[in-house]
N, C-alpha and C positions, 0 to 999 in steps of 0.2 A: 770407708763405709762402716759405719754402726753395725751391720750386721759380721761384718767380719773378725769384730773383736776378739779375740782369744784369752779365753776365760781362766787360763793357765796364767796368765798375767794379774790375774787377780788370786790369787793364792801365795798362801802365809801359813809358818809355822805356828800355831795353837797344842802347845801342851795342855794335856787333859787338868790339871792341877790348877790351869788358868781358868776352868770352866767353873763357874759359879753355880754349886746347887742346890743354896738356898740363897735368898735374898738377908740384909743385914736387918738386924732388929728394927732400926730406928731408917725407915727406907729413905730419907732424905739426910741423910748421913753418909752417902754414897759419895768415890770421889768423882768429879768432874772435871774431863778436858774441855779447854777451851782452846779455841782457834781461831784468832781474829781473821777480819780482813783484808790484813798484813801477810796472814798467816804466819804467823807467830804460836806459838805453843804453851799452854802452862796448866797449873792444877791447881784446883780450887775443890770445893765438896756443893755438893748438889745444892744443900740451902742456903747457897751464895746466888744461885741461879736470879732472882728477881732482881737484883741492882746490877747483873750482867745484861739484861734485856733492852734494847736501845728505847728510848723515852720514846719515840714514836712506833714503837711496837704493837701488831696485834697477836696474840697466841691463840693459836687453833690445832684442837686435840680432838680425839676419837671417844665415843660416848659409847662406844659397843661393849658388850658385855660377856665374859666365857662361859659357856653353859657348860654344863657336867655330861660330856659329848660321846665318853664311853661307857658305857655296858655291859655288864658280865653275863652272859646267859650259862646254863649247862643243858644239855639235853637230857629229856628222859624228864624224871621227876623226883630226883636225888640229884644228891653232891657229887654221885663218882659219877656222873656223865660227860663226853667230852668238853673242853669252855669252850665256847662261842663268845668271840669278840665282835660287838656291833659297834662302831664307830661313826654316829653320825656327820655329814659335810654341810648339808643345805636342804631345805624344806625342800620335798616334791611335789606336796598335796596337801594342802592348798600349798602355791607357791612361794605367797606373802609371808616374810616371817614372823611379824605380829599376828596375823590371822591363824599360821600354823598351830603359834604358842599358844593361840586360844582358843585351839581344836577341841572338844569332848566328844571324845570313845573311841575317835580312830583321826590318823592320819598318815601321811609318809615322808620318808625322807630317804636321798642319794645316800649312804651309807660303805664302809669299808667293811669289810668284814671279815674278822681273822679266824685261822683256824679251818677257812669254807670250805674244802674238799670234806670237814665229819659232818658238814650240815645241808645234806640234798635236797631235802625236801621238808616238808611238814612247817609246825609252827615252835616256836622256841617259849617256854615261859617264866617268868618268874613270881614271887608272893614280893609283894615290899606296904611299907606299912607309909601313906602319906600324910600327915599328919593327926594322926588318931585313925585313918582308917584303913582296912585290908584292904589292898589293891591287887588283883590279876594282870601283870603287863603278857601280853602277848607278840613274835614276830614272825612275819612271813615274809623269804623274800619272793619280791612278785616276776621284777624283771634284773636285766646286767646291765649298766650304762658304764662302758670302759670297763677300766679295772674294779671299779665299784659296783653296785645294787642297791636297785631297788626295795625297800624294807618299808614294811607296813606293820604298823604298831597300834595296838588297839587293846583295852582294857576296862576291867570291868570293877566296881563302877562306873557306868559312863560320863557321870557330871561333872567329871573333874577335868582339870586344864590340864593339854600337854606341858603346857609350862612347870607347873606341879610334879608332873610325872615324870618329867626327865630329871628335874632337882633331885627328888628324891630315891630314884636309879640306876641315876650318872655319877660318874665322877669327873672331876677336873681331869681333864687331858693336858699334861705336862710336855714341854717339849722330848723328843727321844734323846738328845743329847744330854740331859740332864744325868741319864742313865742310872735310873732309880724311879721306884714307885711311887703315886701320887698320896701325901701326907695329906692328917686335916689340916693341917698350916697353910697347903695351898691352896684352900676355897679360900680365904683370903687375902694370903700373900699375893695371888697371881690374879687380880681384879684389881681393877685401878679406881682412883674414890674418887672419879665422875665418871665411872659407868653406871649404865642403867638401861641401856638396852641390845637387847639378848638375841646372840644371834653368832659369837666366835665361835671357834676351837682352838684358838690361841688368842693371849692376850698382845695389845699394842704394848712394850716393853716398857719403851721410852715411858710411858705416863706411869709404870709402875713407884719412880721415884719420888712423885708430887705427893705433898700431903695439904694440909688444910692450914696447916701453919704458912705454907710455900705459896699456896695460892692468897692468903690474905695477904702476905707481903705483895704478892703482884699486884694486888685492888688495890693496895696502900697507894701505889707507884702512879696509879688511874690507867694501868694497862688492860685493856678489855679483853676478853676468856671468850671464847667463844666455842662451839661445838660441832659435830659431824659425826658421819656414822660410815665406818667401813666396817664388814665382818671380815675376821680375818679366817681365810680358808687354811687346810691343810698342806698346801701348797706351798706355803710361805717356807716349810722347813729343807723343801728340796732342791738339792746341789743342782748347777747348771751340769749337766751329762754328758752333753754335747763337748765337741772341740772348739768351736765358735760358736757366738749369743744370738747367731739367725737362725740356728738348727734348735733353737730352747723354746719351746711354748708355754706360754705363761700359764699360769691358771686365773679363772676369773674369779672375781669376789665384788658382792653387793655394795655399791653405795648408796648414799643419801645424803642430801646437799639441803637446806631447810628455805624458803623462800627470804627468810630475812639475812642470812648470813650473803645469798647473792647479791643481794642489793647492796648491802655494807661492801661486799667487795668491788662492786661496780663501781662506787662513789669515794674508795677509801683514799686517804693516801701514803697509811700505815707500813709498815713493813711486817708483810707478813711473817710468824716465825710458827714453824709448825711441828707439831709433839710427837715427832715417830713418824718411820716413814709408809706407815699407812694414814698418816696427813696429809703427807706428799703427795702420795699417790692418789689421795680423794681432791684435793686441792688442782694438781694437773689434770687432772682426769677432767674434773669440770670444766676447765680450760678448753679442753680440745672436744669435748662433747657441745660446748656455744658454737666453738670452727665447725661441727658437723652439723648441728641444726641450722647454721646461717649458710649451708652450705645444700640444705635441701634434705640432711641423710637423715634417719631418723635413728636417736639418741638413746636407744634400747643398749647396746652394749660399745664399749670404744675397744676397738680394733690394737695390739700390740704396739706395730707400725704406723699406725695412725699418721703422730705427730714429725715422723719423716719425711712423707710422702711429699712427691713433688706439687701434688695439687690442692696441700695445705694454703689454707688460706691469710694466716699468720694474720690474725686481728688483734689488735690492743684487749689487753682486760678487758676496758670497760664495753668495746664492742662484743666481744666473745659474753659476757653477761648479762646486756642485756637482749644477746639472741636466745640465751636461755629462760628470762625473765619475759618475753614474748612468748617461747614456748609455753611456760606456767599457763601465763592468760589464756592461750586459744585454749591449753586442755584442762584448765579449771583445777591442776594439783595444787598443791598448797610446798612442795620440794621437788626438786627433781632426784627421780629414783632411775638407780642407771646401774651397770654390769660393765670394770672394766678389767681389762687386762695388758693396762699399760707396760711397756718395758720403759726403763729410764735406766740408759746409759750414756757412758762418756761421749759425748756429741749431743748429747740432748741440749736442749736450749730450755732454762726455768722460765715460765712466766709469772707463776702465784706466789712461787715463796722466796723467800730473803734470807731467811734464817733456820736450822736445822737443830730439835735436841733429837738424840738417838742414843741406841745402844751401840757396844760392838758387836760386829755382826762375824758369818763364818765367815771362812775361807769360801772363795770361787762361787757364790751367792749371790744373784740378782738384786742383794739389798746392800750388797759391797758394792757392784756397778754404781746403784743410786749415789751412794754418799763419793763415790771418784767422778760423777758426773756434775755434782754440786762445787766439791771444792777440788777440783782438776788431778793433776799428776798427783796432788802429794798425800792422797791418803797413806802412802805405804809410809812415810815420814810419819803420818800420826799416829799409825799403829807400830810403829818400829819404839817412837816413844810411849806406847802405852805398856807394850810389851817387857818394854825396859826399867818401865816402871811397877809399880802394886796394884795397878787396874786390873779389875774381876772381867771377864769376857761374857759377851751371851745374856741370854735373859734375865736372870735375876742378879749380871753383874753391875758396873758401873754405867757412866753417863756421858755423853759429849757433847757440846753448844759449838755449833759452825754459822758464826758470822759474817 
């Protein structure tokens, strides 16, 4: 059983020295494992990546974008009052997260919040200047959802967009393992150059590598690009805890699937190859979200276990897509927007994708499960050779293509 796996099985020695904590100058200069589907092993560097791609490939990457998710508060009305860390996770008010970013004067958001036994009660505030003007941010937490809170943020001037105000508030939230503080190198370093819309707290890794040289070679090849939207939650950075992967509850995180991208996948016969496994994860998610609307269930969030269950329906692609391209019609969306919290581990069965770039991920991680449920037993062989070789680990280290 999938749920019994033991997550001790998926751990590996990671020297801190392997942790990459910057990214290299020239980001497509990184090296790259490949792994056929021999599985076969070798090293290439990243801007080899487009004549690696099989000629009938389609790529499909994440278009989300990192907002500047933490905040410094201090109480009181000076520097020497306690810090208050706000941590934003996900729009609470309004829910949407384009609608949030284009809140004026007030809105909220599920938020962490460190430091919270010095901050009881009252409103927290700060001066910041957003582009030529004085701005008041204010915060109140209102309620506790789990471990986190509720936090209502309002400021004055009011005509201004929250998107404005968290730019120029925030900072890039770096992963914690990086272990060091966030530099101005990483509002760009850690943005990938086809994001553009806002809504992470961490970036999708894998796309950090691509640059504009890497993608024209791709259009050279007549390989079609295509796009998707996951935000990536906080979530992503936490170790499974548990002793086996049925005792681990995922975390959810937003997707968006565009009404043209279903249709190309309904009719394709490409093989899809997807940029980080928050492609994966929006790619199968879609998958199993057409099995639950052809199956009556409504398509608001996918279920962890979903795609195990005995009373899966197990449809082709092209069925599974166009129950979701029915759904569009009756409700008149122009994408289906959906919450999942897929698990993908070893016994999972892929249906969307073919092909895998990623990073290295940690030890004992739900995104280790993924990449040993793609290419079977032998991840520990690929990272034994990466290990043994000069590959960087982690987010801003190197890259890998599983064919």
């Amino acid at each position: 059983m999938v749920k019994d796996i033991r997550i001790e099985e998926y751990d590996y020695p990671l020297p801190d020295e392997r942790i990459a904590r910057h990214p290299l100058a020239d980001r497509d200069k990184c090296l790259l494992l490949v792994r056929d589907a021999q599985g076969t092993l070798s090293t290439t560097r990243f801007d080899s990546l487009p004549a690696l791609l099989p000629e009938d490939s389609m790529l499909v990457y994440n278009n989300t974008r990192v907002i500047n998710a933490r905040l410094r508060f201090r109480k009181g009305d000076d520097e020497s009052g306690a810090a208050i860390e706000i941590f934003c996770l996900e729009p609470q008010s309004p829910r949407d997260y384009a609608m949030n970013f284009a809140s004026e004067g007030r809105c909220a958001w599920i938020c962490f919040v460190g430091n919270s036994k010095r901050w009881k009660n009252g409103e927290l505030k700060m001066r910041l200047d957003v582009d030529g003007t004085e701005v008041v941010l204010a915060a109140t937490r209102l309620d506790r959802v789990g471990n986190a809170s509720v936090i209502e943020f309002s400021w004055t001037p009011a005509d201004i967009t929250f998107s404005r105000i968290i730019a120029a508030a925030g900072e890039i939230p770096i992963p914690p393992y990086l272990n060091r503080s966030t530099e101005e190198s990483d509002s760009s370093d850690y943005q990938t150059v086809f994001s553009h819309i806002q809504g992470s707290v961490a970036a999708p890794t894998a796309g950090l590598h691509f640059t504009p040289a890497v993608l024209e070679a791709i259009d050279r090849r007549g390989i079609p690009r295509r796009e998707l939207t996951l935000h990536v939650g906080a979530g992503t950075f936490q170790p499974v805890k548990s002793d086996s992967i049925g005792e681990h509850e995922m975390h959810s995180e937003f997707i968006a699937v565009n009404r043209e991208l279903i249709e190309e996948l309904a009719a394709t016969s490409r093989r899809v190859v997807a940029v980080g496994t928050t492609s994966v994860r929006t790619l199968e998610s879609l998958y199993h979200l057409g099995c639950m609307i052809y199956q009556g269930l409504t398509p608001d969030e996918l279920p962890q276990w979903y795609p195990y269950s005995e009373s899966h329906p197990r449809l082709t692609v092209a069925q599974s897509m166009n129950a979701v391209l029915s759904h569009l019609d009756a409700t008149g969306q122009p994408a289906l927007v959906a919450a999942t919290r897929l698990m993908i581990a070893p016994g999972y069965d892929y249906r969307m994708v073919k092909a895998i770039v990623t990073n290295f991920h940690q030890p004992r991680s739900t995104l280790l499960l993924l990449v040993s449920a793609f290419i079977g037993g032998g991840w520990r062989k690929v990272y034994n050779y990466a290990l043994n070789g000069d590959f960087r680990f982690l987010s801003y280290g190197d890259a890998c293509l599983f064919l």
